[in-house]
N, CA and C atoms of all chains as a GROMACS GRO file, in nm:
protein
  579
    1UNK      N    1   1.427  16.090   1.514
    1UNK     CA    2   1.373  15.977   1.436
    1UNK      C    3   1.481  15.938   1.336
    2UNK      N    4   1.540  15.793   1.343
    2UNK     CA    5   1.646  15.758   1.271
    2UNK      C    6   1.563  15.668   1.173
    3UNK      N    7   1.541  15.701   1.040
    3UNK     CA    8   1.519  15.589   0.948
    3UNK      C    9   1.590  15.509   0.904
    4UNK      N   10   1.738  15.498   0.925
    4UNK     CA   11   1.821  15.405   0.910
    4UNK      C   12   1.820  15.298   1.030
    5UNK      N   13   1.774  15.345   1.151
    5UNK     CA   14   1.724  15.218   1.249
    5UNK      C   15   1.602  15.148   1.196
    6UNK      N   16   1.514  15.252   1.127
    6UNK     CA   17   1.373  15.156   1.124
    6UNK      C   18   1.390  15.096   1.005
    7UNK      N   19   1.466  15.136   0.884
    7UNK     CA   20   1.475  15.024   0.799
    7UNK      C   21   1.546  14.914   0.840
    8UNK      N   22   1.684  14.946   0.955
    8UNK     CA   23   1.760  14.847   0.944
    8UNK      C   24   1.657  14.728   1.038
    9UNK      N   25   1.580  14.754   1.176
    9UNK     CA   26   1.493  14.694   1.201
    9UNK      C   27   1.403  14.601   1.145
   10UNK      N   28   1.323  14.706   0.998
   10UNK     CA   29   1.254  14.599   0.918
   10UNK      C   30   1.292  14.473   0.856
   11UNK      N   31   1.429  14.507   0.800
   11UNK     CA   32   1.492  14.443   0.709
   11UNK      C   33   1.549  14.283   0.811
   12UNK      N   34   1.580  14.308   0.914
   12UNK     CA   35   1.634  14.226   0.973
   12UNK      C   36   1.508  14.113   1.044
   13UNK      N   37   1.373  14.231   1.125
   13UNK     CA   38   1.298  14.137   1.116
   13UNK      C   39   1.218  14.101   1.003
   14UNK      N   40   1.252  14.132   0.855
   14UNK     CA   41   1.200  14.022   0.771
   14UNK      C   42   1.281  13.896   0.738
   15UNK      N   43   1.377  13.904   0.772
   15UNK     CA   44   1.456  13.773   0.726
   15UNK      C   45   1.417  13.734   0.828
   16UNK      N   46   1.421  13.744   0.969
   16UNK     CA   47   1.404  13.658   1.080
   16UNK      C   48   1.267  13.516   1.059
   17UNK      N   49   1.168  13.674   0.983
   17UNK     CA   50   1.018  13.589   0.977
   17UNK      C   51   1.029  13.490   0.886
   18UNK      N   52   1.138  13.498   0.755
   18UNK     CA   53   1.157  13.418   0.689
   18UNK      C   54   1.246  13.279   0.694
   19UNK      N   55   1.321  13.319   0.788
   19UNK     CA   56   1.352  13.154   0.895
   19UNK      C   57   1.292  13.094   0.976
   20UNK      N   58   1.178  13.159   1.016
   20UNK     CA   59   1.064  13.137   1.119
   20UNK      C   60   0.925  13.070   1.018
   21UNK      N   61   0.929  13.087   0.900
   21UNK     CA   62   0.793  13.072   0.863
   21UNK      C   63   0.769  12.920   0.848
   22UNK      N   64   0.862  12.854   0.767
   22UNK     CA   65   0.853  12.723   0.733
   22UNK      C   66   0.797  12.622   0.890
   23UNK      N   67   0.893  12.658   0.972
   23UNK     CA   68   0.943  12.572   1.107
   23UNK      C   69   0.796  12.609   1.188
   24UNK      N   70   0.828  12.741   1.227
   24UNK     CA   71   0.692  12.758   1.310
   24UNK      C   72   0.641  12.929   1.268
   25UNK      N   73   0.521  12.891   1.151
   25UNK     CA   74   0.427  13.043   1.148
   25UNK      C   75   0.393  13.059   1.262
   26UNK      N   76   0.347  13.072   1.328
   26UNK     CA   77   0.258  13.177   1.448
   26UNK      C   78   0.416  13.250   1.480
   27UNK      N   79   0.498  13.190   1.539
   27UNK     CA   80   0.595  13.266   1.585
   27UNK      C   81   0.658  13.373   1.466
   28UNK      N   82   0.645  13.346   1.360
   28UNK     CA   83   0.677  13.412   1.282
   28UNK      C   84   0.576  13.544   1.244
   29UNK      N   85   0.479  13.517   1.277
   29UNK     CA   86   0.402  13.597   1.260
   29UNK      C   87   0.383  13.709   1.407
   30UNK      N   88   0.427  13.662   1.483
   30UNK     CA   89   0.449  13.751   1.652
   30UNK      C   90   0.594  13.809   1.599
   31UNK      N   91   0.661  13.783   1.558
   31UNK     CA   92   0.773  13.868   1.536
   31UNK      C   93   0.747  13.936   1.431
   32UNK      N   94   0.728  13.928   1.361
   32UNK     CA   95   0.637  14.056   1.244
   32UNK      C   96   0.576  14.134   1.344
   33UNK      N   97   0.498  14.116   1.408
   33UNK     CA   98   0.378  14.223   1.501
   33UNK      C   99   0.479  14.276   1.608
   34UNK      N  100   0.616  14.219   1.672
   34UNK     CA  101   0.724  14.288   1.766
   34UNK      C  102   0.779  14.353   1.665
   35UNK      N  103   0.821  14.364   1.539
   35UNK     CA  104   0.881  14.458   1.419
   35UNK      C  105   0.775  14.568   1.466
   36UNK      N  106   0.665  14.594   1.391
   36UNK     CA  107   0.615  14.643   1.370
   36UNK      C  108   0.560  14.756   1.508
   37UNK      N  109   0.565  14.717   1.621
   37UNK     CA  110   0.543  14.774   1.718
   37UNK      C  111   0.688  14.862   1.768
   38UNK      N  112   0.763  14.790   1.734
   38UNK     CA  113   0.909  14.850   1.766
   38UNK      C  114   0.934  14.970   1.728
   39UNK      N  115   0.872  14.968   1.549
   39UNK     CA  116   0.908  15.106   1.483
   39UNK      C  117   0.830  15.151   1.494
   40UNK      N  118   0.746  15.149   1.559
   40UNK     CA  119   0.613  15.220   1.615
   40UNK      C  120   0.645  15.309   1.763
   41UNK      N  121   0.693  15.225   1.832
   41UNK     CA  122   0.746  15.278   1.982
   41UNK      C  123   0.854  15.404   1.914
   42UNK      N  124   0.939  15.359   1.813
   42UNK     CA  125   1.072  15.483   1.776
   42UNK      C  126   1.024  15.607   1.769
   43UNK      N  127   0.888  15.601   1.660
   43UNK     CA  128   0.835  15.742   1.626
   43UNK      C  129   0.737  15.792   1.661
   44UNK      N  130   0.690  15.687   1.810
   44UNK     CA  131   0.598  15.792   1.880
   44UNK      C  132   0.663  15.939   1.945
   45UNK      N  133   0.721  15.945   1.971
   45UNK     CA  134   0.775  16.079   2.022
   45UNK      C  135   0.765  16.227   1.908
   46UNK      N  136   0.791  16.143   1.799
   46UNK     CA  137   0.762  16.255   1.659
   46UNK      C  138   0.645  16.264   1.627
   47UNK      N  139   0.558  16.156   1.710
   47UNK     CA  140   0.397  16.214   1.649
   47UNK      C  141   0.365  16.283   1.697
   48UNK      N  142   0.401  16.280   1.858
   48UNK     CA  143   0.331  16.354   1.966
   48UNK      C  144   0.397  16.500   1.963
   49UNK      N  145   0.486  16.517   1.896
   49UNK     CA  146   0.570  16.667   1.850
   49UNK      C  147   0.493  16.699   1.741
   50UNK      N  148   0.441  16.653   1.627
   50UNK     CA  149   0.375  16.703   1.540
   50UNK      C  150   0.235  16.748   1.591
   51UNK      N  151   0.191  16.666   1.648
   51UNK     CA  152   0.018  16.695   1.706
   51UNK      C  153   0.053  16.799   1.771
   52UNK      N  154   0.080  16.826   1.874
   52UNK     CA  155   0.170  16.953   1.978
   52UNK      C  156   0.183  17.024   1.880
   53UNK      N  157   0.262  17.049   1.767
   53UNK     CA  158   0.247  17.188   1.711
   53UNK      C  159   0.133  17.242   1.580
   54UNK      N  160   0.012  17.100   1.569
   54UNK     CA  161  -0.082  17.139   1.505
   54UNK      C  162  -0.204  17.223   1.599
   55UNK      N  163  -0.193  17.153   1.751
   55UNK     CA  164  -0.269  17.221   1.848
   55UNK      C  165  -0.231  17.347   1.852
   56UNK      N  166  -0.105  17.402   1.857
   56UNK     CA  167  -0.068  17.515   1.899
   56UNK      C  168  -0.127  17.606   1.842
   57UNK      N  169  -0.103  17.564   1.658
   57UNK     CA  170  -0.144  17.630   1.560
   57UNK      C  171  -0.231  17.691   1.540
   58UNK      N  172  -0.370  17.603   1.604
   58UNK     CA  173  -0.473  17.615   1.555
   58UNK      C  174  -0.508  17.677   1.666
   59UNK      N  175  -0.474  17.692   1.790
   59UNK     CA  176  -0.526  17.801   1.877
   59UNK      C  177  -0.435  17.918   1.862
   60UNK      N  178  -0.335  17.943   1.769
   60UNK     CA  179  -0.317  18.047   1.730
   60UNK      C  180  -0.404  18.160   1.654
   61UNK      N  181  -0.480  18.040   1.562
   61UNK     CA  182  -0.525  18.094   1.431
   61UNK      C  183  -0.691  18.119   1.490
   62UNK      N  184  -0.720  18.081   1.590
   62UNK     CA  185  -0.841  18.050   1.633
   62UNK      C  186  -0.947  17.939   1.586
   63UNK      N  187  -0.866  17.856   1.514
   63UNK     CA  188  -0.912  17.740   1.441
   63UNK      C  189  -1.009  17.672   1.530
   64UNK      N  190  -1.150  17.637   1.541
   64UNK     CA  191  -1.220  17.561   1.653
   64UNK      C  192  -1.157  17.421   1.698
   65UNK      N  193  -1.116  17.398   1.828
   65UNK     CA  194  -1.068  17.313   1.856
   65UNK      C  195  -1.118  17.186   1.867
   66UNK      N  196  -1.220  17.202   1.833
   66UNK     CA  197  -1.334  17.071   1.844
   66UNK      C  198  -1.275  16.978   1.698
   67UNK      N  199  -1.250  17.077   1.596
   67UNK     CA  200  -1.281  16.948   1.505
   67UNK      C  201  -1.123  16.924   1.433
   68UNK      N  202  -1.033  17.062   1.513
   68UNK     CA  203  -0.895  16.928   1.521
   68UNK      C  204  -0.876  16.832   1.620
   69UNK      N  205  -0.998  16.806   1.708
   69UNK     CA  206  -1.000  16.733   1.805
   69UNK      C  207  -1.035  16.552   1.783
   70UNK      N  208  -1.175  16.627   1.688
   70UNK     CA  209  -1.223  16.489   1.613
   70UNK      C  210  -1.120  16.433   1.462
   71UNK      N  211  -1.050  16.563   1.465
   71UNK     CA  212  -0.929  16.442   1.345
   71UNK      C  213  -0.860  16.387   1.404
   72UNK      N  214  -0.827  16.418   1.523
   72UNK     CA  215  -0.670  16.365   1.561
   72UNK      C  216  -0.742  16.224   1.581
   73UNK      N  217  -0.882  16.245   1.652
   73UNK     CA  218  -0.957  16.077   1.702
   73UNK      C  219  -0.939  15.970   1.574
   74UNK      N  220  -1.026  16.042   1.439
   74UNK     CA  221  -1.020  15.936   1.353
   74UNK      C  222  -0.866  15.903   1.311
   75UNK      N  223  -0.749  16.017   1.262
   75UNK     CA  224  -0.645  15.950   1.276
   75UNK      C  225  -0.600  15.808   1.334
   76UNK      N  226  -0.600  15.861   1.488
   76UNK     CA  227  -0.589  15.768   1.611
   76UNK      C  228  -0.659  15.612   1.543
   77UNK      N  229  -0.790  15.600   1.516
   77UNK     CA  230  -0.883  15.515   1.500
   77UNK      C  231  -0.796  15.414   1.366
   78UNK      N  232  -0.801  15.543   1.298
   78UNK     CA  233  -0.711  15.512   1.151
   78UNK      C  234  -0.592  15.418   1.156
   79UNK      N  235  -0.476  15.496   1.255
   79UNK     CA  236  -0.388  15.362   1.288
   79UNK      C  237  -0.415  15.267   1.321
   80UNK      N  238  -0.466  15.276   1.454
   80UNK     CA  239  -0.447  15.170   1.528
   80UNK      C  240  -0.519  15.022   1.421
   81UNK      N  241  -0.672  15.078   1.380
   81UNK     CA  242  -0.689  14.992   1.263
   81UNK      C  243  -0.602  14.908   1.133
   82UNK      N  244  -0.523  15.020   1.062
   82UNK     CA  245  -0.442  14.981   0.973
   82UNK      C  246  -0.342  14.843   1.037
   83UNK      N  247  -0.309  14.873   1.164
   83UNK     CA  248  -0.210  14.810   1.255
   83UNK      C  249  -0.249  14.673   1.249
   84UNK      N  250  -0.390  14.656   1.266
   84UNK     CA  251  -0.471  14.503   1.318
   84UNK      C  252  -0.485  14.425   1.162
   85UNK      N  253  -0.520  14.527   1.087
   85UNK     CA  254  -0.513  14.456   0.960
   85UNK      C  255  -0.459  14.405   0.875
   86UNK      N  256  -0.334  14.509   0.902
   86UNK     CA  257  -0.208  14.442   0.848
   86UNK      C  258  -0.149  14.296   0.879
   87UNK      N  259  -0.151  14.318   1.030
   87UNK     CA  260  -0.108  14.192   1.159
   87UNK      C  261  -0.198  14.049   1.113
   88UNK      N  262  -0.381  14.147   1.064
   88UNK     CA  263  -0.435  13.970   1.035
   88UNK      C  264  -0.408  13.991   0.858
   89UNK      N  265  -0.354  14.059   0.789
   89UNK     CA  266  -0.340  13.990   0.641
   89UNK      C  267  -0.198  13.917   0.650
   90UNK      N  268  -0.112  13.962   0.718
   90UNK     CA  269   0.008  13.894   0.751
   90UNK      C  270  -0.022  13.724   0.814
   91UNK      N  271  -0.082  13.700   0.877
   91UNK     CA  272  -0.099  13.567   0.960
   91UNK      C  273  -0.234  13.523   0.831
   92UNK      N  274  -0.228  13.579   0.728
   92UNK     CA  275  -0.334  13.518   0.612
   92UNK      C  276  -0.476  13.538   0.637
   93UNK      N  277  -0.516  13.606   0.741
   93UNK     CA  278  -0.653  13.567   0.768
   93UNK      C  279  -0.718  13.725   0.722
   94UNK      N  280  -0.748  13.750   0.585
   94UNK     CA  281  -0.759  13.849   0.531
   94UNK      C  282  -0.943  13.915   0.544
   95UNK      N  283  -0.996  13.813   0.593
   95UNK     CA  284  -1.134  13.785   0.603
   95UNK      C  285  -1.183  13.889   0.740
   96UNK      N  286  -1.044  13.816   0.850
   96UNK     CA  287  -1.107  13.905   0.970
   96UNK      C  288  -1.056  14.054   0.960
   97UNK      N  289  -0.939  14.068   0.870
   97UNK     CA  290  -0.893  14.196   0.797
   97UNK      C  291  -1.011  14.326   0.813
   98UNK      N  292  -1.074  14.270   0.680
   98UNK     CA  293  -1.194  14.306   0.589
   98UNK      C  294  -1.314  14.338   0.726
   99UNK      N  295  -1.323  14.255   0.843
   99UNK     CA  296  -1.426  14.331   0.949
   99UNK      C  297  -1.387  14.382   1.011
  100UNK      N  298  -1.215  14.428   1.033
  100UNK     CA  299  -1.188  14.515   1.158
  100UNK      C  300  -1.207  14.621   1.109
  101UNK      N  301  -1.167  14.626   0.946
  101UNK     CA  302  -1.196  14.739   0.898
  101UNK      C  303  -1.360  14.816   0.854
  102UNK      N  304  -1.436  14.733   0.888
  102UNK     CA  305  -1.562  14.756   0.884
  102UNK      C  306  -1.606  14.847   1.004
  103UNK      N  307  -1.545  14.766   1.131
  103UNK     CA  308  -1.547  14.845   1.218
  103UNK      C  309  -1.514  14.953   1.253
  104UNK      N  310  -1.421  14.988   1.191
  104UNK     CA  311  -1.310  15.110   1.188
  104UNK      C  312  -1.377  15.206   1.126
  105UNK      N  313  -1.448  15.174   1.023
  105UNK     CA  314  -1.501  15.242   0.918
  105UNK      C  315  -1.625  15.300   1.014
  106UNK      N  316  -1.683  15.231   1.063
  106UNK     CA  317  -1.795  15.292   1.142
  106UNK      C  318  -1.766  15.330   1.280
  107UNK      N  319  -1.653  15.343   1.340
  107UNK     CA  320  -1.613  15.439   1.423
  107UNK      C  321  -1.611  15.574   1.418
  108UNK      N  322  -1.543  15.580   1.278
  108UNK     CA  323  -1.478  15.712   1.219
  108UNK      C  324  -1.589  15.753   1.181
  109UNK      N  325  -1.682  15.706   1.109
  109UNK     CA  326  -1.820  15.788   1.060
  109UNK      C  327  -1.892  15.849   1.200
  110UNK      N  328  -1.890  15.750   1.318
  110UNK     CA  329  -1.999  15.770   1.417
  110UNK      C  330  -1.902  15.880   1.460
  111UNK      N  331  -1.803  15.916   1.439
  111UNK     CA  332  -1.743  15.990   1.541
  111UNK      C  333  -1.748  16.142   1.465
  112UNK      N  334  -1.725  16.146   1.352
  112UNK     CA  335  -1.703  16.240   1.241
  112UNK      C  336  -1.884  16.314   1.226
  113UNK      N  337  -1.957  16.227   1.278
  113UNK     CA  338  -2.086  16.274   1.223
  113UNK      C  339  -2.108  16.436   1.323
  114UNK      N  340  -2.145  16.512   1.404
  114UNK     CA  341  -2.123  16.600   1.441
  114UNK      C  342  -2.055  16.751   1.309
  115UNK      N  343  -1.932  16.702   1.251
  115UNK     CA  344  -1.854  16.761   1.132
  115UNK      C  345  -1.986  16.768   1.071
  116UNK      N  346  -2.022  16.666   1.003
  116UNK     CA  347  -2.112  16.648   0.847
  116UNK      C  348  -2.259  16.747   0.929
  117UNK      N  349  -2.299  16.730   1.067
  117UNK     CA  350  -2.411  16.790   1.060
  117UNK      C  351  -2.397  16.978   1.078
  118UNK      N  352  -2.273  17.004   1.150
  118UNK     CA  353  -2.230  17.131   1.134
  118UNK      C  354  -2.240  17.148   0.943
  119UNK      N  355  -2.160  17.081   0.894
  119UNK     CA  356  -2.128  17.156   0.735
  119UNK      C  357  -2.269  17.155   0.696
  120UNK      N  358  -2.370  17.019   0.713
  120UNK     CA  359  -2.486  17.056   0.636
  120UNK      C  360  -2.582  17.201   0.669
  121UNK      N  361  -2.562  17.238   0.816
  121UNK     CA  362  -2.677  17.317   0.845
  121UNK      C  363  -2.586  17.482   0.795
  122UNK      N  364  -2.478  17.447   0.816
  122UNK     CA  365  -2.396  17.551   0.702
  122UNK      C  366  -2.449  17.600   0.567
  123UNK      N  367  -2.425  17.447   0.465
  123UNK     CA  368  -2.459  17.480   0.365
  123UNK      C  369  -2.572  17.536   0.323
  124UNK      N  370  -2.737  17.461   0.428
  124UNK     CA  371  -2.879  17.520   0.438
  124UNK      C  372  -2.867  17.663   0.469
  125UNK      N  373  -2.809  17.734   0.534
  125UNK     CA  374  -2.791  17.845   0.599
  125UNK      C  375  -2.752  17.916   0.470
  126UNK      N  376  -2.679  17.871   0.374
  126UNK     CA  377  -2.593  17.951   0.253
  126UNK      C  378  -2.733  17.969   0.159
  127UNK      N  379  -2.795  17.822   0.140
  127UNK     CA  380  -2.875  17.794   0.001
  127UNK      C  381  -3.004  17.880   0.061
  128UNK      N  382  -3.047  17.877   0.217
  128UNK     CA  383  -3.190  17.903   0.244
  128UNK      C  384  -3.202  17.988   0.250
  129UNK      N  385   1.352  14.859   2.416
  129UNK     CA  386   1.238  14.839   2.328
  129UNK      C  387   1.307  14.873   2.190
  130UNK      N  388   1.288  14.818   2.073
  130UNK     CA  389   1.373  14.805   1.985
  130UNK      C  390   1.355  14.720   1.921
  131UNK      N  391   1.557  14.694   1.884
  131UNK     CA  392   1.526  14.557   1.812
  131UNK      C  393   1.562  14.475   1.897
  132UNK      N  394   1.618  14.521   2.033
  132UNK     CA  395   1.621  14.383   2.138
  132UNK      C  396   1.514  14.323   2.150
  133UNK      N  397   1.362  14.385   2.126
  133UNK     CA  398   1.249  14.294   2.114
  133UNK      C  399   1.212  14.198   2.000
  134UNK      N  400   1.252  14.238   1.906
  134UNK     CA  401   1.251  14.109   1.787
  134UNK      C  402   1.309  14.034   1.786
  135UNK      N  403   1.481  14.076   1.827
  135UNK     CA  404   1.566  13.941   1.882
  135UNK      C  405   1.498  13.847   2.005
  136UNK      N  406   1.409  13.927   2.060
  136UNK     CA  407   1.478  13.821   2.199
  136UNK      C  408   1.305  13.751   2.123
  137UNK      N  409   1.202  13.762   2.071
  137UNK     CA  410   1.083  13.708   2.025
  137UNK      C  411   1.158  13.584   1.891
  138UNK      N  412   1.297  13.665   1.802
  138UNK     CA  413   1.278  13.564   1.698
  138UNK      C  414   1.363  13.427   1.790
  139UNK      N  415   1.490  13.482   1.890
  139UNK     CA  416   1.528  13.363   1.964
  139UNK      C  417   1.474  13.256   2.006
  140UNK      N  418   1.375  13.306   2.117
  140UNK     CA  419   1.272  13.269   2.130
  140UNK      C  420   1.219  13.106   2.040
  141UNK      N  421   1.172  13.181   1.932
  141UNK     CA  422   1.112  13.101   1.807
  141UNK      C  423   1.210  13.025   1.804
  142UNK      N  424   1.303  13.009   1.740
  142UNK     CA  425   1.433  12.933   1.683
  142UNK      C  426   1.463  12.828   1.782
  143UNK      N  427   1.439  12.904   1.905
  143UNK     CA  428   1.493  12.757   2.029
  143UNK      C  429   1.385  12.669   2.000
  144UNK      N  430   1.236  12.702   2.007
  144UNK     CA  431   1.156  12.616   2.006
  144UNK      C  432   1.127  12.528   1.872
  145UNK      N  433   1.153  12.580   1.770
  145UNK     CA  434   1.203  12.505   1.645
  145UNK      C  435   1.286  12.439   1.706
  146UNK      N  436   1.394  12.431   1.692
  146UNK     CA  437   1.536  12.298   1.724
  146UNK      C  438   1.466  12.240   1.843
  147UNK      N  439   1.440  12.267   1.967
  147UNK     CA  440   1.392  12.159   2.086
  147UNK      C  441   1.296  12.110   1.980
  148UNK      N  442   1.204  12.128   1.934
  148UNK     CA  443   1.087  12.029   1.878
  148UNK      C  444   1.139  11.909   1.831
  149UNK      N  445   1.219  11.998   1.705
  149UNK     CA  446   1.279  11.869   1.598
  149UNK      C  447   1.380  11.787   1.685
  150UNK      N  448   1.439  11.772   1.813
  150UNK     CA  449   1.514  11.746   1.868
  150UNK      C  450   1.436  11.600   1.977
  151UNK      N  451   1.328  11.691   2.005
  151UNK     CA  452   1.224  11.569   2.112
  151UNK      C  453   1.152  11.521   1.972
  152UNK      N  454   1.112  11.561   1.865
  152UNK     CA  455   1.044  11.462   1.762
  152UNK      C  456   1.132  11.336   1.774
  153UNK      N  457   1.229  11.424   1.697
  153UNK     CA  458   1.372  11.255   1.613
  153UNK      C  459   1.367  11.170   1.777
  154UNK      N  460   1.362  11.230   1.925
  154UNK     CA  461   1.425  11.150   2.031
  154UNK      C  462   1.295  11.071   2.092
  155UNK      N  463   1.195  11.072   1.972
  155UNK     CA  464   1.025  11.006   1.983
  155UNK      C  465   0.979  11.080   2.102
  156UNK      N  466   0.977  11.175   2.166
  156UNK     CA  467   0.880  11.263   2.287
  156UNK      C  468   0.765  11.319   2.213
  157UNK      N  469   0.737  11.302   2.131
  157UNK     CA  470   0.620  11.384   2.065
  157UNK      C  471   0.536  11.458   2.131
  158UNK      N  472   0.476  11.420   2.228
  158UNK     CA  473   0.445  11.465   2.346
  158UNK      C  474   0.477  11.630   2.418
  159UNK      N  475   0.637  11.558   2.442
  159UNK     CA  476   0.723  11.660   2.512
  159UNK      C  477   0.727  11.782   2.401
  160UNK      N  478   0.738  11.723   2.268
  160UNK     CA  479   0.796  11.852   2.196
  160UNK      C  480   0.653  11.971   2.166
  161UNK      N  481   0.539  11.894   2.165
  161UNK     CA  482   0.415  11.991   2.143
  161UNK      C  483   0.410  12.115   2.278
  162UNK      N  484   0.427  12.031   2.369
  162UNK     CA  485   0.454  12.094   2.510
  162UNK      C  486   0.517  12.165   2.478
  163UNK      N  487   0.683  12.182   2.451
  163UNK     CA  488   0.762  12.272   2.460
  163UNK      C  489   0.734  12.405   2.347
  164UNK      N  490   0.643  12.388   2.205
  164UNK     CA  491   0.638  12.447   2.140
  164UNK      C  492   0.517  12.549   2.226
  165UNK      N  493   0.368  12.473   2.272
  165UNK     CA  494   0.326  12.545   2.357
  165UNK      C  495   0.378  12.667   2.439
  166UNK      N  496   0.471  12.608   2.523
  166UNK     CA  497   0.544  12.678   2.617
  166UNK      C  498   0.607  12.804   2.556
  167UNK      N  499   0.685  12.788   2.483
  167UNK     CA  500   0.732  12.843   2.406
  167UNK      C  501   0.648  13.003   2.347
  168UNK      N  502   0.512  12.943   2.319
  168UNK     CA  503   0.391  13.019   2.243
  168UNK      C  504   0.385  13.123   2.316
  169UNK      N  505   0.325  13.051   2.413
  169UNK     CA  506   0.323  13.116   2.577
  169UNK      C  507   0.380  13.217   2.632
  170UNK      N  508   0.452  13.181   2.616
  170UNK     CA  509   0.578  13.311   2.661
  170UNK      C  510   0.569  13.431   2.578
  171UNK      N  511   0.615  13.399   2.445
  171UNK     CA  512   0.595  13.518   2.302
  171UNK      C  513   0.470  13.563   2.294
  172UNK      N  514   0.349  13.520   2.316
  172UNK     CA  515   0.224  13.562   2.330
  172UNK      C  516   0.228  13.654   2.478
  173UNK      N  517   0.246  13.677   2.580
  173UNK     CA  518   0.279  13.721   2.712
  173UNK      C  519   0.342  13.838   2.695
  174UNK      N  520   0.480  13.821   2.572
  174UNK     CA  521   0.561  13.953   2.575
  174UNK      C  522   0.470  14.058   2.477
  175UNK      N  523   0.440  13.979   2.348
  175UNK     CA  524   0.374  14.059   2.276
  175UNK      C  525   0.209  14.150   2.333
  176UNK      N  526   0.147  14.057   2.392
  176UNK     CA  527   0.038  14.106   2.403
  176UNK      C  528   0.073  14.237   2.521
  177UNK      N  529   0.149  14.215   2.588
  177UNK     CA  530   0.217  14.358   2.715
  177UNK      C  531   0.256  14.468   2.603
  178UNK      N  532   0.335  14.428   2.530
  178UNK     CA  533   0.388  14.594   2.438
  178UNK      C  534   0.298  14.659   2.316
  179UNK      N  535   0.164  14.539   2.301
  179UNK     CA  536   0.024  14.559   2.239
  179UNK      C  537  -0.051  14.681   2.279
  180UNK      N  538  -0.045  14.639   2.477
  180UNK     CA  539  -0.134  14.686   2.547
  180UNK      C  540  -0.081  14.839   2.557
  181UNK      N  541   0.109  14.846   2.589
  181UNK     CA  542   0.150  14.928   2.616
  181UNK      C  543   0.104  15.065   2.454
  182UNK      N  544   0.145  14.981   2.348
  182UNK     CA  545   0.016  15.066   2.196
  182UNK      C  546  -0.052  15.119   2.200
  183UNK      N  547  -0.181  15.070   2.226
  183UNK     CA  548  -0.305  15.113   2.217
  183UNK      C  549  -0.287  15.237   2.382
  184UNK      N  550  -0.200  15.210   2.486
  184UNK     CA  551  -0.228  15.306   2.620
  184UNK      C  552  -0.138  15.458   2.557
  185UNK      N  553  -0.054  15.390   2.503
  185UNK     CA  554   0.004  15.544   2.391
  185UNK      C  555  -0.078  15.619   2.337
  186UNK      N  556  -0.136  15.526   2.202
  186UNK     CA  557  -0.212  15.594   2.149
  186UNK      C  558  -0.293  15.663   2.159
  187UNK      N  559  -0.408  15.582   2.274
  187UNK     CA  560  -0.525  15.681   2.321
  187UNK      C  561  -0.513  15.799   2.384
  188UNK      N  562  -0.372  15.820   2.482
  188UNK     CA  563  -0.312  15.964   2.516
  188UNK      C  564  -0.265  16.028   2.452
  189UNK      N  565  -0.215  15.966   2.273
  189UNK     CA  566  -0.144  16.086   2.248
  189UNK      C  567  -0.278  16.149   2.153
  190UNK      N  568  -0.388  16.067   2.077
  190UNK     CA  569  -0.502  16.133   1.990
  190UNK      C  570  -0.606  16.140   2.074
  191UNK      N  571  -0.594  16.166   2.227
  191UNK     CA  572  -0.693  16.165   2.359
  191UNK      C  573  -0.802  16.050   2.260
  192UNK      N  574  -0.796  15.898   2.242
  192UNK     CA  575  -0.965  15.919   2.176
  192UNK      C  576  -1.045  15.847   2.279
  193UNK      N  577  -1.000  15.879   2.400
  193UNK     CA  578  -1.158  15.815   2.491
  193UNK      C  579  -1.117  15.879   2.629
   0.00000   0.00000   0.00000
């Protein structure tokens, strides 16, 4: 992972977007979202090396694999969200922003719920 | 995949800027909406493929479906 490519990347497609914006936004705004995917493509390989050695870990440790299973999901959920929102506050439309992230928000809960009902019958188990 | 993809998306853009203003001033008005279309077209085509290729990453690398 070279951060001197992904800054030099950013930096270059922000001036681009900024010769692009006046003349023609939309295109300017698709090259923001090819930036952004670009340095995305660089450091997938380092995510998938980090996850790989949190799995390992945790079946080292005997960590239940279920619920580093359901983080890695909301993670997952987490980006890809941040990704769309960014893409619509960038093209100004901050509105449809605000519902992807609504959605997102209730992915991660529907998905996470399983966690919350394990910890609660935990905690009953402690208090009862 | 890189920054050959922002170049060849901001190129892209830039040609269809100058053809516009080029068929505006030469009165095609017409022609030049067309070509900006066209233009769209294409950058919408590349982007939405390395979108798709995103989200087919992602879901293999955080398995989420």
């Amino acid at each position: 992972m070279d951060i001197l490519k992904i800054v030099g990347i950013g930096i270059v497609a922000a001036v681009l977007v900024t010769t692009l914006k006046d003349e023609r936004p939309e295109m300017a705004m698709l090259v923001g979202l090819a930036a952004g995917l670009a340095i995305f493509f660089m450091v997938l390989t380092d995510i998938s090396n980090i996850i790989e050695y949190f799995t390992t870990f945790a079946d080292k440790y005997g960590i239940d694999m279920q619920y580093i299973a359901i983080t890695l999901k909301v993670i997952g959920i987490a980006y890809i969200a941040e990704f769309a929102i960014q893409a619509c506050k960038d093209a100004g439309q901050s509105g449809i922003g605000s519902k992807i992230e609504l959605g997102a928000k209730v992915a991660i809960v529907s998905i996470a719920l399983p966690i919350m009902s394990g910890v609660m019958s935990l905690v009953l188990k402690i208090l009862g | 995949m890189g920054i050959d993809l922002v170049f060849k998306i901001a190129g892209i853009g830039i040609i269809v800027a100058v053809l516009n203003q080029v068929l505006t001033k030469a009165g095609r008005e017409d022609m030049a909406t067309l070509t900006t279309l066209a233009g769209l077209v294409i950058v919408l085509y590349m982007v939405v493929d390395i979108i798709g290729q995103l989200f087919e990453s992602v879901k293999q690398i955080f398995n989420l479906y």
